[in-house]
C-alpha positions as CSV (number, residue, x, y, z in Angstrom):
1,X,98.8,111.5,67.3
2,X,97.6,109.1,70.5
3,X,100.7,106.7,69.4
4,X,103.0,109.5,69.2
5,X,102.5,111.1,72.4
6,X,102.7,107.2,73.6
7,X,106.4,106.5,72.6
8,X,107.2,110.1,73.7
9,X,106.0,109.5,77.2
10,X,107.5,105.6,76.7
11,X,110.7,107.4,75.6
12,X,110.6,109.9,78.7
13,X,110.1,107.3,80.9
14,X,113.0,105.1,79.2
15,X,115.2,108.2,80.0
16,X,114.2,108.9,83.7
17,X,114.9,105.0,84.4
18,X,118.3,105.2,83.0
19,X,119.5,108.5,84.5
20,X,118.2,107.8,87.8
21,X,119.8,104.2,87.6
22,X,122.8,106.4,86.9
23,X,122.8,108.5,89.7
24,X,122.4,105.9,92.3
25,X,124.9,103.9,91.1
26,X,127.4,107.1,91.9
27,X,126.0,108.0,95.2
28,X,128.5,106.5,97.8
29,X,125.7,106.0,99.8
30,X,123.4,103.4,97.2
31,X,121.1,101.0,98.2
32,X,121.8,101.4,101.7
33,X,118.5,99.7,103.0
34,X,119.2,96.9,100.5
35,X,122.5,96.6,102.4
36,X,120.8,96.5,106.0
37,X,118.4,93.8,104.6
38,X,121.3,91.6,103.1
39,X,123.6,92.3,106.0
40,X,121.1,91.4,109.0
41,X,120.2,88.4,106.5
42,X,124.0,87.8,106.3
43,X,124.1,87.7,110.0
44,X,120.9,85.4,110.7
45,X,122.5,82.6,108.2
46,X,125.3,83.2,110.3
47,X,123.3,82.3,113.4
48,X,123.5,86.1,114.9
49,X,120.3,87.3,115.9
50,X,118.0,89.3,113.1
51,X,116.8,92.6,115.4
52,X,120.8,92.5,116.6
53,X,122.3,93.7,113.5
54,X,123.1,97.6,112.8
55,X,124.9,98.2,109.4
56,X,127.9,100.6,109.0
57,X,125.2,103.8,108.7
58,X,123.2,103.1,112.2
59,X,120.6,100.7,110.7
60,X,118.6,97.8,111.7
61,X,116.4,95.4,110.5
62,X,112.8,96.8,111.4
63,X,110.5,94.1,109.4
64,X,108.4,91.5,110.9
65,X,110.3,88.1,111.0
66,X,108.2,87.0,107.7
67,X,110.2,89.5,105.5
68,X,113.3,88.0,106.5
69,X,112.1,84.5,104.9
70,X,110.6,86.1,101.9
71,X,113.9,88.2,101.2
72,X,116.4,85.3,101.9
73,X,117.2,84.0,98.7
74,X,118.6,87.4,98.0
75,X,121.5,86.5,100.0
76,X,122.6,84.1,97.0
77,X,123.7,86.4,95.1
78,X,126.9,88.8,95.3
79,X,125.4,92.2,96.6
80,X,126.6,94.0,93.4
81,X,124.6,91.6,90.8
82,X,121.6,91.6,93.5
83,X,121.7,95.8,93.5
84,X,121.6,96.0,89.4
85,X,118.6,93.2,89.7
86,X,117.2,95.1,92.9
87,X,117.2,98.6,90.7
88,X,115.9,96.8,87.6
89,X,112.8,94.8,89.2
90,X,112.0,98.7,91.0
91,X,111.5,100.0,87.6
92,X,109.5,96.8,86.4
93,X,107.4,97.7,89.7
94,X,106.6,101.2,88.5
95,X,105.0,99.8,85.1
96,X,103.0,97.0,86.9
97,X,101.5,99.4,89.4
98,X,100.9,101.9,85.8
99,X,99.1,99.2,84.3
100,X,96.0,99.2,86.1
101,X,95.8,102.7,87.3
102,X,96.2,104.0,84.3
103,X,93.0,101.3,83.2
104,X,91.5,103.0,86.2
105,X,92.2,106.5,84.4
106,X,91.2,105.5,80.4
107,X,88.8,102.7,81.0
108,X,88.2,103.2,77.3
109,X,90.4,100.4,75.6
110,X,92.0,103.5,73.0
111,X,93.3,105.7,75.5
112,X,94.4,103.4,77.8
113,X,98.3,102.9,76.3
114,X,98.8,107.1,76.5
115,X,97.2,107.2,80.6
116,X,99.6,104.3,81.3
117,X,102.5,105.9,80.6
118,X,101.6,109.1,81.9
119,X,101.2,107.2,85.3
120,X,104.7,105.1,84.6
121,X,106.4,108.3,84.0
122,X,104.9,110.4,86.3
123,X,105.8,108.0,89.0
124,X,109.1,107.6,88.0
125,X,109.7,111.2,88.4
126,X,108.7,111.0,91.7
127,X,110.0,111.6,95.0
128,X,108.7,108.4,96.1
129,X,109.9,106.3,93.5
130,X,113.4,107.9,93.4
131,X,114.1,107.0,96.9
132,X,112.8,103.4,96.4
133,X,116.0,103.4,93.6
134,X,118.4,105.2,95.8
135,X,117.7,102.8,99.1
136,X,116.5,99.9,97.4
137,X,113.6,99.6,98.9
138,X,111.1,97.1,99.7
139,X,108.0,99.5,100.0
140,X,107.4,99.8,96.2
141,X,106.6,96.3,96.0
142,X,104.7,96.6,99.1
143,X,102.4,99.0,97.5
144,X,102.5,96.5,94.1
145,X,100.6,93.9,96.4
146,X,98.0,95.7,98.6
147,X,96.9,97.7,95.4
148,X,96.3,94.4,93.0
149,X,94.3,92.9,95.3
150,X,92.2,96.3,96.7
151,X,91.6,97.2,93.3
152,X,90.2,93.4,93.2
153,X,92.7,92.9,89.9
154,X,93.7,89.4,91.3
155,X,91.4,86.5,90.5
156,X,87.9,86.3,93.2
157,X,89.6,83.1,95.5
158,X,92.5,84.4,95.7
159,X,91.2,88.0,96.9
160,X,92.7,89.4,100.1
161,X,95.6,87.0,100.2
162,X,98.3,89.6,98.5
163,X,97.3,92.3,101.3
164,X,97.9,89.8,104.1
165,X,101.5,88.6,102.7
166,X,102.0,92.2,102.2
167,X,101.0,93.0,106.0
168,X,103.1,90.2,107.1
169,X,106.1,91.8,105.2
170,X,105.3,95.1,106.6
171,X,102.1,95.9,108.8
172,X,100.4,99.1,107.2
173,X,98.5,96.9,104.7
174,X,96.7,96.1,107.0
175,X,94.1,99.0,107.0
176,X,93.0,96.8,104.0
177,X,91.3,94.4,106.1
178,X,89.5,97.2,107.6
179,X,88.3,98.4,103.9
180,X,87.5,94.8,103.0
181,X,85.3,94.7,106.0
182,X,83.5,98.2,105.8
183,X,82.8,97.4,102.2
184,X,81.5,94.1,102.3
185,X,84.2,91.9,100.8
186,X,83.7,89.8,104.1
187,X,85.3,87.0,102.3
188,X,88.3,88.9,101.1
189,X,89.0,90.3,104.4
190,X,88.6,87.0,105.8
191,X,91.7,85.7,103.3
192,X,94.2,88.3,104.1
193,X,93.4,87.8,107.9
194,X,94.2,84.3,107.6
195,X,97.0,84.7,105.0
196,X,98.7,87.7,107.6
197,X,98.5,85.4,110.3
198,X,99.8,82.0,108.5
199,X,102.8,84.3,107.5
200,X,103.0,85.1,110.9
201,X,103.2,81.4,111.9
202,X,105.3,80.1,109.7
203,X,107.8,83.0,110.8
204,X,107.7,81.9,114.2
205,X,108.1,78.2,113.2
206,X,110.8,79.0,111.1
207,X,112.4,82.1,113.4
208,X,111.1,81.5,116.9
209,X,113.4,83.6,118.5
210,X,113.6,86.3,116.3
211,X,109.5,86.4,116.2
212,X,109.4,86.8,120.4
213,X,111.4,90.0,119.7
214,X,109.6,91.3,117.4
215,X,105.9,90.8,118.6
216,X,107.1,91.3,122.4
217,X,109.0,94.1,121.8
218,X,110.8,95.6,118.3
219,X,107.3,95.9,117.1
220,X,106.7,98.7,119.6
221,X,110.4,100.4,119.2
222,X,109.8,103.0,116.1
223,X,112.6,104.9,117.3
224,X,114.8,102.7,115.7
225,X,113.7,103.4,112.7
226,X,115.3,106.8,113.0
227,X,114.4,110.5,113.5
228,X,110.7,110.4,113.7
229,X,110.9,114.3,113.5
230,X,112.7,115.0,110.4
231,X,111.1,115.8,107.3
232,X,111.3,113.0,105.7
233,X,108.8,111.6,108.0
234,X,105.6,112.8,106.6
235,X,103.1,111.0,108.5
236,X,100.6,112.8,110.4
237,X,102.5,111.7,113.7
238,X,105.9,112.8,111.9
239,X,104.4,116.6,111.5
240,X,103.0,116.8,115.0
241,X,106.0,116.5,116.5
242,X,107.6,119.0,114.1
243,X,104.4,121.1,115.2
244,X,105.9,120.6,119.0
245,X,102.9,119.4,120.7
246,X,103.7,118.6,124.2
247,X,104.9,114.7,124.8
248,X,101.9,113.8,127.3
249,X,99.2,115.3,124.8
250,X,100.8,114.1,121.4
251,X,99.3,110.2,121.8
252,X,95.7,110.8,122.4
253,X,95.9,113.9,119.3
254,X,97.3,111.5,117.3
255,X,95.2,109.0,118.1
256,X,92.3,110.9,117.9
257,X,93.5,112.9,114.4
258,X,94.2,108.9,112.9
259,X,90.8,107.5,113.7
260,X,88.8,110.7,112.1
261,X,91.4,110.5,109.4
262,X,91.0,106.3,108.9
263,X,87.2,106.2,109.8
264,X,86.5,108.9,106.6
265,X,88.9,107.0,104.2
266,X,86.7,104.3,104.7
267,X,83.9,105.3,104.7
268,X,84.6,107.1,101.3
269,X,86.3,104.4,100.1
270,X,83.2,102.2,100.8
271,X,81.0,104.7,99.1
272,X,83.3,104.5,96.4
273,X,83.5,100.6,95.7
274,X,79.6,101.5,95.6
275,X,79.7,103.6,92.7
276,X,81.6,101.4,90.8
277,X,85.1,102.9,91.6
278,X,87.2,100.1,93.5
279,X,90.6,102.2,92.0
280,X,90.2,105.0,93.6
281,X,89.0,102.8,96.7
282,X,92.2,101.4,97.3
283,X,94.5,103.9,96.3
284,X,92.3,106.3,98.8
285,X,92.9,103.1,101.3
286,X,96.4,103.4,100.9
287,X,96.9,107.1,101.4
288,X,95.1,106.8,105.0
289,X,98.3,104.0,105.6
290,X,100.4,106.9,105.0
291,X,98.9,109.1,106.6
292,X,98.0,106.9,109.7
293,X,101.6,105.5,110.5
294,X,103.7,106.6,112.8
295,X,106.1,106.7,110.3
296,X,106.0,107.9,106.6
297,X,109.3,108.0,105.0
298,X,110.0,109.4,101.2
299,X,109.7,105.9,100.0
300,X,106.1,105.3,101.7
301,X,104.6,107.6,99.3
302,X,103.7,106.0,96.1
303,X,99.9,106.4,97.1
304,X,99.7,110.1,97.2
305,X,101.4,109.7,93.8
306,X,98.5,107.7,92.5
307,X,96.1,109.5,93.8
308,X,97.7,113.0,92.3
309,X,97.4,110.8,88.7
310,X,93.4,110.2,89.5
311,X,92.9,113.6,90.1
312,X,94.1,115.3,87.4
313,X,92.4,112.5,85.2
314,X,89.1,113.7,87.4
315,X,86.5,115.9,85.8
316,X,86.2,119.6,87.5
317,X,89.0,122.4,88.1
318,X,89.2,121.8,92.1
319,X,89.8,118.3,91.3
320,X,92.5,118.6,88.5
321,X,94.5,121.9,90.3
322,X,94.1,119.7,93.6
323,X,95.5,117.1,91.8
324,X,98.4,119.2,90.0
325,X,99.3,120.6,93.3
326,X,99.6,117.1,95.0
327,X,101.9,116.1,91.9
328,X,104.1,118.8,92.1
329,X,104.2,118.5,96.0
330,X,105.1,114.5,95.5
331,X,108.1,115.7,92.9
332,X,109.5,118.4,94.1
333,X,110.9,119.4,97.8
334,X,109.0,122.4,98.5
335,X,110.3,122.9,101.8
336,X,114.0,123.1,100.3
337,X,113.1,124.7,96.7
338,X,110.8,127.7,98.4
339,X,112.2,127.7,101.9
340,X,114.6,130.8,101.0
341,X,111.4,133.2,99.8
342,X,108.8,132.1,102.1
343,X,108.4,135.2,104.1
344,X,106.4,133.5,107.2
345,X,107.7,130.5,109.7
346,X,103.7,129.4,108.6
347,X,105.0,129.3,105.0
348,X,107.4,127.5,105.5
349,X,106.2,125.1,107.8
350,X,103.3,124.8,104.8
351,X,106.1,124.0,102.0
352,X,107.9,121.4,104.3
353,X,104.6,119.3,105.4
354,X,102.9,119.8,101.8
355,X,103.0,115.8,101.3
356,X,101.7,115.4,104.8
357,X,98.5,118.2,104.5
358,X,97.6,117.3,101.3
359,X,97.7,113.0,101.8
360,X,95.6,114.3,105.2
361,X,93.5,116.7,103.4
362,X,92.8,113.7,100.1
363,X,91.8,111.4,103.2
364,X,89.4,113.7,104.7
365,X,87.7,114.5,101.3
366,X,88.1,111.4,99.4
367,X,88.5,112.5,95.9
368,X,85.3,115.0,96.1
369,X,83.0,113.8,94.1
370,X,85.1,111.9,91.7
371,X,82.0,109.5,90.9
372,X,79.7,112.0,89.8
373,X,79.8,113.0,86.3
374,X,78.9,116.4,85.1
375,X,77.6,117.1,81.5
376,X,80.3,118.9,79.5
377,X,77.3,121.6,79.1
378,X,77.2,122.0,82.7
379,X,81.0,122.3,83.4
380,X,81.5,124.8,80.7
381,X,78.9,127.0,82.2
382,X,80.6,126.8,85.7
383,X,84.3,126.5,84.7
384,X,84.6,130.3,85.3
385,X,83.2,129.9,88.5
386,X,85.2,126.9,90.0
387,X,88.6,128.7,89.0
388,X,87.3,132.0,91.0
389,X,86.4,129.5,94.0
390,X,89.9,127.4,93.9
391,X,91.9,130.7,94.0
392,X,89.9,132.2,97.1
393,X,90.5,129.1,98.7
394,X,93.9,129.1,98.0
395,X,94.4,132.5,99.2
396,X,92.7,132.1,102.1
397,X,95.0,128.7,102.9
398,X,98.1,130.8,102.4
399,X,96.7,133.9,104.2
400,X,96.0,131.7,107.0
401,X,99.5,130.1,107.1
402,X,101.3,133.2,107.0
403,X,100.0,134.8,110.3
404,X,100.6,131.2,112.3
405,X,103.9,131.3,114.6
406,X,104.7,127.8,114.7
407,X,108.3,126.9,114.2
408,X,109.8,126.7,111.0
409,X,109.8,122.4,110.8
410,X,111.0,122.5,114.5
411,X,114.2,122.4,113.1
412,X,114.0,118.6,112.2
413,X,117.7,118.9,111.7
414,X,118.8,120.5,114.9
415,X,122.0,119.3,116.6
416,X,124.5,121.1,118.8
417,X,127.6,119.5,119.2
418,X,130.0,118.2,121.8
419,X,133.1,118.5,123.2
420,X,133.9,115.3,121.2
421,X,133.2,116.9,117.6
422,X,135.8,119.3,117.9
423,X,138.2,117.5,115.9
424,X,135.7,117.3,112.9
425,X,136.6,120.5,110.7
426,X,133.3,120.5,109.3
427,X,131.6,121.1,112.2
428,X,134.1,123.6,113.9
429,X,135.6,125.5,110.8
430,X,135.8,129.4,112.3
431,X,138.8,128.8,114.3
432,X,141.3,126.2,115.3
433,X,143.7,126.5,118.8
434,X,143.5,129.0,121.9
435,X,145.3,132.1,119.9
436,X,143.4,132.0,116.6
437,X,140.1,131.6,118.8
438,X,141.2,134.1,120.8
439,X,142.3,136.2,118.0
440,X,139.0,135.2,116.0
441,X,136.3,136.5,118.9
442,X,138.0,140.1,119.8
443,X,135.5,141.8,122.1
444,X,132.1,140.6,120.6
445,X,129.7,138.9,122.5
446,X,129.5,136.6,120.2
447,X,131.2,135.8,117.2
448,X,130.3,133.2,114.2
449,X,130.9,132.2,111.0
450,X,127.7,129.9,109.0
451,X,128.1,126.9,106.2
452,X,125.3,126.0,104.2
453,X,124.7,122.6,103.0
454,X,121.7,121.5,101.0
455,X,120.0,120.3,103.5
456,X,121.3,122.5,106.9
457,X,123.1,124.9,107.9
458,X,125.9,125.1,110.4
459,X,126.8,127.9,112.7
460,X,130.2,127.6,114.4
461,X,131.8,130.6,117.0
462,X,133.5,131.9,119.6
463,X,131.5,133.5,122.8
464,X,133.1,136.3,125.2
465,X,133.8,135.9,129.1
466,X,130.4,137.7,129.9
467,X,128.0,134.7,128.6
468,X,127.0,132.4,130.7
469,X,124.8,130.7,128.3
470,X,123.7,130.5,124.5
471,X,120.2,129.7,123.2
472,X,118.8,129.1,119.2
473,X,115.3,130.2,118.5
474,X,114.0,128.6,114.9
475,X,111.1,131.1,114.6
476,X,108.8,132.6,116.3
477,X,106.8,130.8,119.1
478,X,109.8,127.9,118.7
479,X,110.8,126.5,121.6
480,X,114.5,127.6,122.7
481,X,117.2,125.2,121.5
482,X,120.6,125.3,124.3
483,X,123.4,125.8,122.7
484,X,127.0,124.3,125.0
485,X,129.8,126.6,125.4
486,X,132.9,124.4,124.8
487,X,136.2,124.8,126.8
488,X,137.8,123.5,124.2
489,X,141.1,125.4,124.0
490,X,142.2,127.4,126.7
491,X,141.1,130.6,127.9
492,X,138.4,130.3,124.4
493,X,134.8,128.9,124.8
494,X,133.5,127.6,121.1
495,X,130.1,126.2,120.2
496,X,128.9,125.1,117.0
497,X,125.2,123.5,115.8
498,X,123.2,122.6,113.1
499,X,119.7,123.7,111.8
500,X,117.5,123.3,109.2
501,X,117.1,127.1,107.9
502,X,118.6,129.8,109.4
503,X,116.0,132.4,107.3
504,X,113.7,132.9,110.8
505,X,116.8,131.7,113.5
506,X,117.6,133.7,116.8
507,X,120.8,133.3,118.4
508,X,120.7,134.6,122.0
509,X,123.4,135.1,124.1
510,X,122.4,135.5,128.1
511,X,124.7,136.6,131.4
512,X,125.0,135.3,134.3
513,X,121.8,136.8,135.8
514,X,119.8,135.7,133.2
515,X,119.0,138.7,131.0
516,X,119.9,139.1,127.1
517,X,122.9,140.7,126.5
518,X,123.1,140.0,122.4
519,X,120.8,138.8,120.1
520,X,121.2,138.0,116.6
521,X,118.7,137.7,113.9
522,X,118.8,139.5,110.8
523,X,122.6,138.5,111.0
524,X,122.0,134.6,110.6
525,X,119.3,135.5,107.9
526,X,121.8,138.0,106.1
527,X,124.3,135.1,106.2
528,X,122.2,132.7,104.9
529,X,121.0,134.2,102.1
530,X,124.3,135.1,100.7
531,X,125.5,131.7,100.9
532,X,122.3,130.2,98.8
């Protein structure tokens, strides 16, 4: 029966590696941060400057200088043979970070094959993992590294060297230093120390111009990485400025939020090498990383991933549901899949920072007590119990969601447009010209028409005379979005903007002296629920 389920899961797997193959291939937009790391690699053969180069879609090279000399040789290859190597070594990368967890999970020799690929396909299902295959990314092998040596997988000498190359490649492995540290492997975090900074060196030998940008400056420069805000970005710093916390008082919160967050990981994570446990240690490690950085993307998240596998492999109901929950969160979009029912702006903001919460709430509890075994006697005599407790305190979580006001995401996707975008009929699609504007308004305040997208929704119109200006509200106790009124054709002022959800949106009209003079609500929500 074990073998069985084996090859089905194998076979699953198999399947999930081949479609999603398939469906990056067709995406216009495939590998795309493969492309930014062979063109700025391109460039620096070329003798152009590394941190210079911006491919066709707005991006640049955001690595340390190291990465470059590690990913050169890829620029050997035609960039069509590299992508169908790229897509294949990602799915090798998935089954070589299964391996051990999935030891972690079965330790017993028999069952280890089934928890294996249970992990493999899990994680190939995933959010994370899929955008490693759309992008090409670099971050599934980063995770590869920094977990082989936490885990302590990699032969005792060599220990801690794999987590400095990784750092060296790209920095957030470097909170493994800290755990070497705080759990004794002095020697270990003595190796990836050195190892980080020998990287370092021979960057700078080799790129010496390229490494004075970076430490001096690009290091710093996380904007360039891109929106910070959208959702995509589900770091702790990422939902705090979807939260809207004020510019001055975001650093020191975040700050302040990231050393709690890192100092408990550790500490946990310490407690847990103790007990015999160095798995979950690192994977626990590398879940503060993703919580901790300023910036989380999608592809980050193969460590909440991980840890969603250990804990429904855990003994106890909070555990496994905890665990289920984080899974489902790590698979699916909640934020676009629920957005249309949730009833609350707290809801929703709940749904779209699920991955962030729950990676912030497995730091700050560290698996529970994973270590401790309970006698099967003694769970079946409090099963009944631990259900009743995990639904009260999921109830109360919801409850206490759905009476907060904060903005629905902040509207990650918000943009108005300018006079410039006029010529785009996607974003101005109501009306084109002075008479079919003109024609298109009549005597409403304001008039609109909406287009939903997948991910947004666009609202394009026409105002009257009488306004003077236009404001967007996401949700309650969001702060007001301006709106431009566009003399784009004559005698006809048009706007048109973007939004993430329109199911809690506002659109305000105000005259000249400053009151309301026409608000709309229930008409953006009406809209966008007939176009879903």
């Amino acid at each position: 029966m074990r073998d069985r389920r084996v090859i089905l899961l194998w076979t699953g797997f198999a399947l999930a590696a081949v479609v999603s193959v398939g469906l990056v291939a067709r995406r216009p937009d495939h590998l795309s941060d493969l492309h930014i790391y062979y063109g700025a690699l391109t460039d620096l053969r070329a003798g152009r400057p590394l941190y210079g180069y911006v491919a066709e879609n707005g991006g640049p090279f955001t690595y340390p200088p190291f990465a470059a000399l590690v990913l050169a040789p890829i620029t050997v290859l035609p960039e069509p043979a590299l992508g169908v190597l790229w897509l294949l070594l990602t799915v090798v990368a998935v089954v070589a970070i299964a391996v051990p967890v999935g030891g972690v999970l079965a330790p017993e020799r028999s069952r280890r094959p089934l928890a294996v690929a249970a992990v493999a396909t899990a994680l190939m299902l995933s959010a994370p993992v899929q955008s490693n295959l759309r992008f090409g990314q670099v971050s599934i092998f980063i995770v590869l590294l920094a977990l082989l040596d936490g885990m302590g997988v990699v032969p005792p000498r060599w220990r801690g060297v794999l987590v400095g190359l990784a750092a060296a490649i790209k920095l957030t492995p470097l909170l493994f230093v800290a755990y070497f540290l705080v759990s004794g492997r002095y020697r270990d975090a003595g190796r990836a120390a050195a190892a980080f900074l020998v990287a370092a060196g021979v960057a700078a030998a080799v790129l010496p111009a390229e490494s004075w940008t970076y430490w001096t400056g690009t290091v710093l420069q996380t904007s360039r990485i891109g929106d910070l805000a959208s959702l995509g970005n589900q770091s702790l710093h990422g939902m705090l400025l979807r939260v809207g916390v004020a510019p001055a008082t975001l650093p020191l919160l975040w700050a302040a939020l990231v050393g709690v967050i890192c100092a408990v990981a550790l500490l946990r994570a310490r407690q847990l090498t103790g007990l015999g446990r160095p798995g979950h240690a690192a994977v626990l490690v590398g879940c503060a990383t993703v919580a901790a950085s300023p910036v989380s993307w999608t592809h980050h998240q193969i460590w909440p991933v991980l840890a969603a596998m250990l804990l429904v492999g855990a003994s106890g109901v909070a555990r496994r549901v905890a665990g289920a929950a984080l899974l489902v969160a790590m698979v699916v979009s909640l934020g676009a899949a629920l957005g249309p029912v949730s009833a609350r702006p707290g809801v929703q903001f709940l749904l779209e920072n699920a991955r962030a919460l729950g990676v912030g709430a497995l730091c700050l509890v560290g698996f529970g007590g994973v270590a401790v075994t309970a006698t099967r006697a003694h769970r079946r005599a409090t099963a009944g119990r631990a259900w009743l407790r995990v639904g009260v305190a999921a109830a109360a979580a919801l409850a206490f969601f759905a009476v907060q006001p904060l903005p629905a995401g902040a509207d990650p996707t918000f943009k108005a447009y300018a006079l410039d975008d006029v010529a785009n009929p996607r974003y101005f699609f109501v009306c084109r010209g002075a008479a079919e504007c003109a024609a298109y308004g009549g005597d409403a305040a304001v008039s609109f028409g909406t287009a939903v997208e997948p991910t947004k929704v666009r609202v394009n119109g026409v105002v009257s005379e009488q306004v003077a200006r236009l404001a967007y509200y996401s949700a309650p106790g969001g702060a007001p979005r301006a709106i431009p009124l566009l003399d784009a054709y004559p005698g006809s002022r048009i706007f048109s903007f973007r939004a993430a959800t329109m199911t809690h949106g506002r659109l305000v009209a105000y005259a000249a002296d400053g009151r309301p003079i026409a608000t709309y609500d229930d008409e953006l929500a009406a809209a966008f629920r007939t176009h879903r």
